[in-house]
C-alpha positions as CSV (number, residue, x, y, z in Angstrom):
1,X,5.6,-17.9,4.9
2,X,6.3,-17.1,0.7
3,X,7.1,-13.9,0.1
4,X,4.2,-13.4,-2.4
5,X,1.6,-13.2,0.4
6,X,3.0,-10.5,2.2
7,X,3.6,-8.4,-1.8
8,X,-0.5,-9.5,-2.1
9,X,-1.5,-7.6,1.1
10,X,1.6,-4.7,0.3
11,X,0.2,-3.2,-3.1
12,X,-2.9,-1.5,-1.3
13,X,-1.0,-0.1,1.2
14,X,1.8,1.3,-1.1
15,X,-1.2,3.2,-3.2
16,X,-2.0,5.4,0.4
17,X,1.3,5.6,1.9
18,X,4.6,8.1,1.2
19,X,8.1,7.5,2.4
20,X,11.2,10.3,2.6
21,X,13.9,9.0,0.1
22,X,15.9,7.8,3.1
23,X,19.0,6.7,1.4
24,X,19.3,9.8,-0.5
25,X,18.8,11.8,2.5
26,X,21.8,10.0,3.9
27,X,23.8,10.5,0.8
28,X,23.4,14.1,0.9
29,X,23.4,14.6,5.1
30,X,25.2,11.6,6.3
31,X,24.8,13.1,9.7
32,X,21.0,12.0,9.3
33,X,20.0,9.1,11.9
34,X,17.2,6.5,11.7
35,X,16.0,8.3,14.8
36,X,15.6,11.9,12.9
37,X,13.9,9.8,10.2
38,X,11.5,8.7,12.8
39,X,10.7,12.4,14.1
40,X,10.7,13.5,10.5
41,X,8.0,11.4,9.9
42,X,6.4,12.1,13.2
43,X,5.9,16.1,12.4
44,X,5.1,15.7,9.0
45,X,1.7,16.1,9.3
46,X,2.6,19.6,10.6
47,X,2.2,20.3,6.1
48,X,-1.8,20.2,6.8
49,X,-1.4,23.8,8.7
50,X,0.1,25.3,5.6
51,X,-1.7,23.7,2.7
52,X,-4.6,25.3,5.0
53,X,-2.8,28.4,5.0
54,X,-2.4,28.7,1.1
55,X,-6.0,27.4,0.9
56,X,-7.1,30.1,2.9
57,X,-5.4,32.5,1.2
58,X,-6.5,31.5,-2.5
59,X,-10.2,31.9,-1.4
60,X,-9.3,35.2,0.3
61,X,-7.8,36.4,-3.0
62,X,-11.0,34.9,-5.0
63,X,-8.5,33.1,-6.7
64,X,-5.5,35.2,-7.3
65,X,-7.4,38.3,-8.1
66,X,-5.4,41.3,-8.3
67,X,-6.1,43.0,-4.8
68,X,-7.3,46.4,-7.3
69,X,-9.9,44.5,-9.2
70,X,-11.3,42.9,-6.0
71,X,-11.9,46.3,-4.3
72,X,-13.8,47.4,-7.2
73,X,-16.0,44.2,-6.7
74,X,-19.3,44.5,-4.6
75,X,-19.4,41.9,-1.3
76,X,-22.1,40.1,-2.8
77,X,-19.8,39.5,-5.9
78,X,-17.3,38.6,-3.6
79,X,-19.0,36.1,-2.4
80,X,-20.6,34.6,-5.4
81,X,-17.0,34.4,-6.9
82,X,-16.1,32.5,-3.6
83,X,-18.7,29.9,-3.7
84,X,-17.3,29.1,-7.6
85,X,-13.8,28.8,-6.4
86,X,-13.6,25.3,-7.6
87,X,-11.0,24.4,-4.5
88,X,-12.5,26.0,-1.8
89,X,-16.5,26.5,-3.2
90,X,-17.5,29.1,-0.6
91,X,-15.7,26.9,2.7
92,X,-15.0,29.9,5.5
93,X,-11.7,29.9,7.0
94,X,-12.5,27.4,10.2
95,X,-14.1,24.7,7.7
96,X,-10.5,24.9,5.2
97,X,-8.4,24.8,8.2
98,X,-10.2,21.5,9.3
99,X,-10.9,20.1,5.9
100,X,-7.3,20.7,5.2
101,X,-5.8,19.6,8.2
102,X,-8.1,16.2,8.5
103,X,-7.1,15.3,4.7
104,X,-3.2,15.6,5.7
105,X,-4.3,13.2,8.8
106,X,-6.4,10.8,6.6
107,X,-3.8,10.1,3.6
108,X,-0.7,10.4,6.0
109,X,-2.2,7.7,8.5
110,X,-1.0,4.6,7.2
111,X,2.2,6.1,6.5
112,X,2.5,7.6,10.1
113,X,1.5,3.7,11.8
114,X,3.6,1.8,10.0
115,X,6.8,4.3,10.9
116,X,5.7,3.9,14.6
117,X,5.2,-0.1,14.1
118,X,8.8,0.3,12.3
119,X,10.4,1.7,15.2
120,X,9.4,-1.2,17.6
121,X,10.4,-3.7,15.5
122,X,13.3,-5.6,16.9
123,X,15.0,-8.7,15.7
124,X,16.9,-11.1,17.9
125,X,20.1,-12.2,17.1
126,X,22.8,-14.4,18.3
127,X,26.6,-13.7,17.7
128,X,28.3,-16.3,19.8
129,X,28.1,-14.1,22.9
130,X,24.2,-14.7,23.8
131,X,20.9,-13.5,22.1
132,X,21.3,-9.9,20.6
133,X,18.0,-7.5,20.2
134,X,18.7,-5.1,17.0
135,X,16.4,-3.1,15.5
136,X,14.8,-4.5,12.1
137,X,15.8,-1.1,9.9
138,X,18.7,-0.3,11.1
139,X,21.0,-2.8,12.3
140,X,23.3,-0.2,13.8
141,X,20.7,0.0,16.8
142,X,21.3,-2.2,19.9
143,X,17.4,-2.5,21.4
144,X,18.7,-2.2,24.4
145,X,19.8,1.1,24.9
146,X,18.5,3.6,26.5
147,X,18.8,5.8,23.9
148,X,16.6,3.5,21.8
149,X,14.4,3.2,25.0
150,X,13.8,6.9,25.0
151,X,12.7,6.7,21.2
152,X,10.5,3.9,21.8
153,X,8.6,5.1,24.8
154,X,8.2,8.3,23.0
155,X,6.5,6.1,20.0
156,X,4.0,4.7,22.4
157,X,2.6,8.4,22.6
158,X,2.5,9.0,18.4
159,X,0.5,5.6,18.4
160,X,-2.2,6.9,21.4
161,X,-1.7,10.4,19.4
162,X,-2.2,9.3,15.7
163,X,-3.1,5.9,15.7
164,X,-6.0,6.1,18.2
165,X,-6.5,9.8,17.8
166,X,-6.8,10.7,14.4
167,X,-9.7,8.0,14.1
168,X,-11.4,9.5,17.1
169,X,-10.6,13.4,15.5
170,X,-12.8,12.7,13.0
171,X,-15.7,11.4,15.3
172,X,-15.4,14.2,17.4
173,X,-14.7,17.0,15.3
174,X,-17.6,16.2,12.7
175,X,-20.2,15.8,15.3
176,X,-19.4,19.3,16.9
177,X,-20.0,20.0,13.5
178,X,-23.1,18.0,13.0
179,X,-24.6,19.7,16.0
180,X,-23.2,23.3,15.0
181,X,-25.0,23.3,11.1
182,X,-26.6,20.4,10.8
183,X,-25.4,17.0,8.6
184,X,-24.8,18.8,5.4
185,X,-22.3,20.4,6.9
186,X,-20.9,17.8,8.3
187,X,-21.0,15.9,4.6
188,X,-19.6,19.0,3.1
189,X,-16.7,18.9,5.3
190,X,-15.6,15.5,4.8
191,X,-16.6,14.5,1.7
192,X,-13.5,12.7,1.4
193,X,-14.3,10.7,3.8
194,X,-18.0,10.3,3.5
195,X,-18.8,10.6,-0.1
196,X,-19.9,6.4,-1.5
197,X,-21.1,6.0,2.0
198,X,-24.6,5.5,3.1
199,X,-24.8,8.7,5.7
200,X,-25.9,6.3,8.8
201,X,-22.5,5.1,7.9
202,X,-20.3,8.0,6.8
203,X,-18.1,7.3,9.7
204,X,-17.0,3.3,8.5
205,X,-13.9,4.9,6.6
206,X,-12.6,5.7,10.3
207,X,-12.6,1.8,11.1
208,X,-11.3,1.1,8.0
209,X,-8.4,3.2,9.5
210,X,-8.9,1.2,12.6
211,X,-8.0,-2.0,11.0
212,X,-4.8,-0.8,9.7
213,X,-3.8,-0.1,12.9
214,X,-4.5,-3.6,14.4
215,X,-3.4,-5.4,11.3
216,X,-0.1,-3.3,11.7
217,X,0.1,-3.5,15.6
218,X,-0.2,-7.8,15.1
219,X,2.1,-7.8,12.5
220,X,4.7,-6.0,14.5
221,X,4.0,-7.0,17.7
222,X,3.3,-11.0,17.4
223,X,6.1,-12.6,16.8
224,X,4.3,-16.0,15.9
225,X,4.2,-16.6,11.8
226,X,0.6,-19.0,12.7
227,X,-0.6,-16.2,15.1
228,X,-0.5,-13.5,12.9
229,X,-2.6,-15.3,10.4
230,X,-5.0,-16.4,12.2
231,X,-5.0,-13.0,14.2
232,X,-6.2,-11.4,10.9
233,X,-8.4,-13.7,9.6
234,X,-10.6,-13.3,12.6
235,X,-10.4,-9.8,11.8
236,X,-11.1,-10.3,8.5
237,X,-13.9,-12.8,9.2
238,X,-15.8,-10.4,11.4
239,X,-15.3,-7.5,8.8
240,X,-16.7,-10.0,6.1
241,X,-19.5,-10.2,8.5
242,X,-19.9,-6.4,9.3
243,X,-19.9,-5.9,5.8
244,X,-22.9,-8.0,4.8
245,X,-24.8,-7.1,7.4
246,X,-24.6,-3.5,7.3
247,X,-23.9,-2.4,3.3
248,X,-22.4,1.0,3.9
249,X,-21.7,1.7,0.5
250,X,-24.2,3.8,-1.7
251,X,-23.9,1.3,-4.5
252,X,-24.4,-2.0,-4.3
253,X,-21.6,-3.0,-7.1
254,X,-19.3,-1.2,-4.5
255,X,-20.6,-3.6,-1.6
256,X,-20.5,-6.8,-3.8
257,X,-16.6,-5.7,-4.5
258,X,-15.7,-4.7,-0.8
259,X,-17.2,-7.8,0.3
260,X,-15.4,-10.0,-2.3
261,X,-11.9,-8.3,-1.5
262,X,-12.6,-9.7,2.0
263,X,-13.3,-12.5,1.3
264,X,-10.4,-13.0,-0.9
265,X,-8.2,-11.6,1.5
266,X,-9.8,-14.2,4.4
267,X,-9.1,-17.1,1.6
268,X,-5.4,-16.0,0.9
269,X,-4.5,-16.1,4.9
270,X,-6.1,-19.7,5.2
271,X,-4.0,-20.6,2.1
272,X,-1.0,-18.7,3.7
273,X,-1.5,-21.3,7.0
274,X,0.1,-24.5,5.5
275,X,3.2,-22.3,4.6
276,X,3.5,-20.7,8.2
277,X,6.5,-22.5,10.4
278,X,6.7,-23.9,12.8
279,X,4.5,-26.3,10.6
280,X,5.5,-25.6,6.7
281,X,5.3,-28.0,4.4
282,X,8.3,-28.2,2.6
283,X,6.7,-29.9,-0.5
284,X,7.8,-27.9,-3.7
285,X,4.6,-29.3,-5.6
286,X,2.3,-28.4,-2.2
287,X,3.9,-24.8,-1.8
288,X,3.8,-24.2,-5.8
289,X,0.0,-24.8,-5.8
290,X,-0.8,-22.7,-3.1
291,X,1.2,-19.7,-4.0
292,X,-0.7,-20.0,-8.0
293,X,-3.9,-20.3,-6.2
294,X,-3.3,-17.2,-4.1
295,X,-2.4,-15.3,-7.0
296,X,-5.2,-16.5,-8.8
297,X,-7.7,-15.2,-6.9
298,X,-5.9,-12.3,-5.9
299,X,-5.7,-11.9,-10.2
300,X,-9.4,-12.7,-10.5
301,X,-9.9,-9.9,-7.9
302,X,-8.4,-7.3,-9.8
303,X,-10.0,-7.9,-13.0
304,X,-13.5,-7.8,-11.4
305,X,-12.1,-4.4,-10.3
306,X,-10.9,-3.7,-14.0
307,X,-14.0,-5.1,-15.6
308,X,-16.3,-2.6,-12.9
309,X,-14.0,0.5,-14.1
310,X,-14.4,-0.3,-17.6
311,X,-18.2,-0.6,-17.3
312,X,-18.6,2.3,-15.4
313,X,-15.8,4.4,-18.2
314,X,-18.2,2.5,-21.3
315,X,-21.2,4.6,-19.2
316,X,-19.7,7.6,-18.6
317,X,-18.9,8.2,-22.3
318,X,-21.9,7.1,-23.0
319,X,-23.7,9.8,-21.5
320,X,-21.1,12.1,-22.4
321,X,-22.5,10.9,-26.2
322,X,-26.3,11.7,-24.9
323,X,-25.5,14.9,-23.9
324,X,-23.7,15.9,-27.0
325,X,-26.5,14.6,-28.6
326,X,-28.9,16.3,-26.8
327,X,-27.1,19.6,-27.2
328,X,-26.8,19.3,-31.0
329,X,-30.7,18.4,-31.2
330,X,-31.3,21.8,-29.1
331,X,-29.1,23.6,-31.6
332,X,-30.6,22.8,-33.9
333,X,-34.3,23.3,-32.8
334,X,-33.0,27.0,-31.9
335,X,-31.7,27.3,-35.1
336,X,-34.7,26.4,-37.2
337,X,-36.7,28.5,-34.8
338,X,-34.7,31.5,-35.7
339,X,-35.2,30.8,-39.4
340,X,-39.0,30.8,-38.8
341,X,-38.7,34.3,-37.2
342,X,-36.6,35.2,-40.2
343,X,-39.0,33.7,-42.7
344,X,-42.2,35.3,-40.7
345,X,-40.2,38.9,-40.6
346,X,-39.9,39.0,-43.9
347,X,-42.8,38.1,-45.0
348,X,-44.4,41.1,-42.6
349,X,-41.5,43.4,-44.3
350,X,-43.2,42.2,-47.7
């Protein structure tokens, strides 16, 4: 199984995901276990609370204010000022805690699996002495303690916690919201979530999430190099197939290019097959072919990507010309106008 595949399917990941600098944290504390690590990462989404706190504070302040020049301001000021904060835009404290809180969830997700997937990764070994289960990241750890034990059974609660729950969170949390002020509500709290989705799909992002966690759980828990392919190219194959059918997306550029990454990440596991043992073909020329193939159409991929940005940058500043335009033109109307006025005052002076 080359190397390159796995980098292909990597690069996304590493664009959503954050890691603690590990080694320099072991530099500087070398008291600091792979276990602390772990619960490091476990808590850290305990940052959402006070990014909502400072949130909530900003929009309390209206902005910074001095606490003297907000007395002086009526409550209706107040609350104009509010809804122009452009972090918070009016959002009451329940809404920022939630917003806050869900967007620590959302980005930290990935991160948060793969630690938990990380954990339960064990490689067998054999010394001499008979089969040896060590733990993947840190050699140091014997699989079968009980210490180790402890630490793993307490990861099969984060993965039922974050893993299943964060997904569900969402569902939950934005239909209480849904029934308490309608769907703009709803759109205006997670418009991180929602926003480029149709709204009788705002929710897909949260499967999108759900497919991490599967592709993760496979990778970590299947040991099989053949089974783990073809694993996730069912689950590709049936997401190619959602997909199609449903066209979540607003735009259908954005469709067309979420339906082509699919598929080119369906085509890249069925090229991955003939290089999976116990079955790999050892052929240089065989395994050279596949790998420039693979990153040939994982290349092609990106460029449709960079030719859709540029388009859509060649638009924007296009517009961005219009309007200048247009604002010049209405200058300029205005400012003959006045010199009519002028011309017609003057001629009454006369």
């Amino acid at each position: 199984f080359p190397i390159v595949v796995a980098e292909v399917f990597q690069i996304g990941g590493s664009m959503t995901t954050f890691a603690f600098p590990v080694a320099g944290l072991q530099c500087i504390l070398p008291g600091v276990t792979t276990y602390q690590i772990f619960y490091m990462y476990m808590v850290s989404p305990a940052v959402g609370f006070i990014i909502a706190f400072l949130f909530w504070r900003y929009n309390r302040s209206l902005g910074c204010m001095h606490q003297g020049e907000r007395e002086k301001l009526h409550a209706d000021e107040q609350s104009k000022l509010r809804r122009k904060l452009w972090l918070t835009r009016g959002r009451r404290g329940p809404q920022i805690l939630i917003l806050c809180i869900n967007i620590t969830f959302y980005f930290l997700y990935p991160t948060l699996v793969s630690q938990v997937a990380e954990i339960n990764s064990c490689r067998t070994f054999d010394f001499g002495y008979g089969p040896q289960q060590l733990l993947g990241s840190d050699f140091s750890i014997d699989c079968s303690s009980t210490e180790y034990q402890n630490v793993r059974y307490t990861s099969f609660i984060f993965i039922l916690v974050y893993g299943v729950g964060i997904p569900t969170g969402i569902w939950l949390i934005g239909t209480f919201l849904h029934l308490k002020g309608g769907t703009q509500l709803e759109l205006d709290t997670f418009a991180y979530l929602m926003s480029g989705y149709r709204v009788r799909f705002r929710y897909w992002e949260t499967l999108i999430m759900i497919r991490k966690l599967v592709i993760i759980m496979i990778m970590t828990f299947v040991q099989n190099r053949r089974t783990q392919i073809y694993a996730n190219m069912w689950i590709m194959y049936g997401l190619l197939a959602l997909q199609t059918l449903c066209q979540p997306l607003d735009s259908r550029i954005s469709n067309y290019l979420e339906a082509i990454t699919l598929l080119c990440m369906t085509l890249t596991l069925s090229l991955a097959l003939p290089l999976a043992p116990p079955t790999m073909d050892s052929s240089p020329t065989v395994v050279s072919a596949l790998v420039v193939i693979i990153l040939s159409l994982n290349s092609l991929l990106l460029a449709g990507y960079g030719f859709v940005l540029y388009r859509g940058f060649r638009e924007v500043v296009t517009l961005m010309r219009k309007e200048a335009e247009s604002r010049r033109e209405r200058r300029y109307k205005q400012k003959a106008k006045r010199e009519i006025l002028s011309r017609s005052l003057q001629r009454l002076n006369t």
